[in-house]
C-alpha positions in Angstrom: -26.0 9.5 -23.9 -26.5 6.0 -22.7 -26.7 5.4 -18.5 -23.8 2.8 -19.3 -21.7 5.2 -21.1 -22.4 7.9 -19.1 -21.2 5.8 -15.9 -17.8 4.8 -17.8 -17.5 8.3 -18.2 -17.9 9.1 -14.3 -15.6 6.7 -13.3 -12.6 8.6 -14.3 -13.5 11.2 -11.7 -12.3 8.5 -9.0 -8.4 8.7 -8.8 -8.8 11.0 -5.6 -9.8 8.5 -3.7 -7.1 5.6 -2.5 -8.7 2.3 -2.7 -7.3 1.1 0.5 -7.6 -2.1 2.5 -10.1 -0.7 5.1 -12.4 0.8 2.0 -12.3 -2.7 0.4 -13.8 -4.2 4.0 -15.9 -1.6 4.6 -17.4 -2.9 1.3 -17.5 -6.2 2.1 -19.3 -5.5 5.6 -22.3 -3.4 3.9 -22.8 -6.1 1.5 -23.4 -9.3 4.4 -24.9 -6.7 6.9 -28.3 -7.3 7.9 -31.1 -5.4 6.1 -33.8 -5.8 8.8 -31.4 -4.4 11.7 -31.4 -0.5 10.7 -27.8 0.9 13.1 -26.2 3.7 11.5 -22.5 4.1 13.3 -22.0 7.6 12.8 -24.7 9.3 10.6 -28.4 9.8 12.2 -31.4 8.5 11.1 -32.4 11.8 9.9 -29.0 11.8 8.0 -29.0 8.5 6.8 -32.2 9.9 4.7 -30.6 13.0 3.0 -27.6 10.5 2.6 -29.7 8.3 0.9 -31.4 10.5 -1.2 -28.5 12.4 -2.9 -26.7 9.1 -3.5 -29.9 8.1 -5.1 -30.3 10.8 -7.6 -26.3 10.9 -8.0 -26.4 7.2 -9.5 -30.4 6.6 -9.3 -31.9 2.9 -10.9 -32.8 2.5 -14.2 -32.0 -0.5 -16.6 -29.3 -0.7 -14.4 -28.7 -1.4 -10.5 -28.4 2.5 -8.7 -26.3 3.1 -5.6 -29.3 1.9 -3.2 -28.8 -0.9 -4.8 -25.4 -1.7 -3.9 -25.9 0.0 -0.2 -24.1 2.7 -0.9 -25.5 5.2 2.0 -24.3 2.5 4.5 -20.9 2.4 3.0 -20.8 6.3 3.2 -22.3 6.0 7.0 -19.1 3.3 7.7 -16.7 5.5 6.0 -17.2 8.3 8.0 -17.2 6.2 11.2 -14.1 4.1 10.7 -11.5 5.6 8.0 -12.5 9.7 7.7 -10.3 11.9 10.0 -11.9 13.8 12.7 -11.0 17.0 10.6 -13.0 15.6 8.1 -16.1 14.5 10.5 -16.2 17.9 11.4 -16.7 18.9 8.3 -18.9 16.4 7.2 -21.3 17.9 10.4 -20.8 21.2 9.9 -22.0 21.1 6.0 -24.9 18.8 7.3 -26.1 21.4 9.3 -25.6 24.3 6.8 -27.6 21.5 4.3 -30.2 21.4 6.7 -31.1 25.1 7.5 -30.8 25.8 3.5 -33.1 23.0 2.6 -35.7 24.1 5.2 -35.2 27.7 4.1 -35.8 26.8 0.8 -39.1 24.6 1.0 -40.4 25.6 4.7 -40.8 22.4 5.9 -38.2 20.0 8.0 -35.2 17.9 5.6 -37.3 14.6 6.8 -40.2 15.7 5.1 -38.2 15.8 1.9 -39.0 14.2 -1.6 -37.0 13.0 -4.6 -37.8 16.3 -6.6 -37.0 18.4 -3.5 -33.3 16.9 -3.3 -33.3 17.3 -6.8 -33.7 21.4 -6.4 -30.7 21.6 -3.5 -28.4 19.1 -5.9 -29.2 21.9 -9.0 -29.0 24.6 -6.5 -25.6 23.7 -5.7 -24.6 22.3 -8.7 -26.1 24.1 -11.7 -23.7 27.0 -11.3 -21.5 29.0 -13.7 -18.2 27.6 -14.6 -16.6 30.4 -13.2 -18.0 29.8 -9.7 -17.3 25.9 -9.9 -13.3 27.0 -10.2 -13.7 29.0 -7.5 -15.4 26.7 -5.2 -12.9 24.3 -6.1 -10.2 25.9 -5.4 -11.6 27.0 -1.9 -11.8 23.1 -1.4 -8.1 22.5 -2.0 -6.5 25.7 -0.5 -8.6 24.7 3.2 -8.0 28.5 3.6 -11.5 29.1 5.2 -12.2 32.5 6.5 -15.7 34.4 8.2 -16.7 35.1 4.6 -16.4 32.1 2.6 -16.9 29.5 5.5 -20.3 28.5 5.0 -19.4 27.2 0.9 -16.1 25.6 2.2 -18.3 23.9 4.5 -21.5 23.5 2.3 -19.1 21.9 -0.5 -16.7 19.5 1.7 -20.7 18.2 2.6 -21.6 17.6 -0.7 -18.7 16.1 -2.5 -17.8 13.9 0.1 -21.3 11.8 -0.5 -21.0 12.5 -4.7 -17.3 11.3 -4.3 -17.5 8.3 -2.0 -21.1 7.6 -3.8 -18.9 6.7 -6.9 -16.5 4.9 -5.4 -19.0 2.7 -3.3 -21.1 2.1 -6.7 -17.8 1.1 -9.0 -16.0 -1.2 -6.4 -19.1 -3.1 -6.1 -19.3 -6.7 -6.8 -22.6 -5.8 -8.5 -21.6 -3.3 -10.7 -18.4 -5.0 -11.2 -20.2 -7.8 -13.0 -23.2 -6.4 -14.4 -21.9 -3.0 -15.8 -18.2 -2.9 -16.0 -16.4 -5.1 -18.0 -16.2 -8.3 -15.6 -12.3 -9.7 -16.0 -11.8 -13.0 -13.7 -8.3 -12.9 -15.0 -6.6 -9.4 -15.4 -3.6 -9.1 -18.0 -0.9 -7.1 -17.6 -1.4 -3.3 -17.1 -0.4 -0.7 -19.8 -0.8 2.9 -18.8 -0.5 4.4 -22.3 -3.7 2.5 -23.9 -6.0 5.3 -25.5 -9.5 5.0 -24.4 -11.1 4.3 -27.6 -8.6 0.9 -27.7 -9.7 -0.1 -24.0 -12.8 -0.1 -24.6 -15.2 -0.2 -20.8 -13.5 0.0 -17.7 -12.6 -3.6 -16.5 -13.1 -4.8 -13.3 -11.6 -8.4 -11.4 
């Protein structure tokens, strides 16, 4: 499959996410914010890195423009500062940590000392799992009902899909990818809900 279809594909996976005002600025800020000046408002500089890294292999560079490309970890870094709820900060810290201990358990050596391949093994890790599991996991995720037992994967998981999810949406809201990979619209027509895919062809974007 081709990295452009592939991406039209992963875009569908987007609708549980609300494109709200704040998200749209927060976009705006990482693209005019200063390269040279490194400040990360709520993530460390040691998270910043494993931030970067998934989103990296999550939407990586190729013919096209990857999420580094489009400043993705400082979107997710702004995100959690300014629009995620303290429930969801805690969370976010709490599967950090649990991301932490099982990378260094893993590869006996510190998450800063990391490489591409070795973020490559925790994604799989995590994500290569039987179908069966994935339903499982996901609906731990939606029930919130954490208990001793299943704690560590509720929090584990909230970890993860936050960066895949806001990953995506940082990417396909870009002004970037809005013009060199989606279908670039300066002036939308009027929206039908009931087009089949095959008739609409690559997701637009204005």
């Amino acid at each position: 499959m081709k990295r452009r279809e592939s991406l039209k594909i992963l875009t569908f996976g987007l609708g549980s996410i609300i494109a709200t005002p704040m998200l749209m600025q927060l976009l705006s800020s990482c693209k005019t914010e200063n390269d040279t000046k490194l400040v990360y408002p709520f993530l460390t500089e040691e998270g910043f890195f494993v931030v970067s890294n998934l989103a990296d292999l999550i939407l990586p560079a190729s013919k096209t423009i990857g999420a580094l490309d489009v400043k993705v970890p400082q979107f997710i870094d702004l995100v959690l500062k300014k629009v995620a709820t303290k429930e969801e900060q805690e969370k976010f810290n709490k599967g950090a940590v649990l991301f932490k201990k099982s990378f260094k358990e893993t590869f006996a050596k510190e998450i800063y000392e990391g490489t591409k391949s070795d973020f490559l093994k925790m994604l799989n890790k995590y994500f290569k799992i039987p179908s069966e599991k994935q339903t499982q996991i996901f609906k731990l995720l939606e029930s919130k009902q954490v208990s001793t037992e299943n704690k560590d994967t509720y929090f584990m998981y909230s970890y993860l899909m936050f960066i895949r999810q806001y990953t995506l949406f940082g990417y396909y809201t870009s002004e970037e990818v809005g013009k060199e990979i989606l279908t670039y619209n300066t002036t939308p027509g009027f929206y039908n809900g009931c087009v089949p895919v095959e008739e609409a062809g690559n997701i637009q974007s204005a």
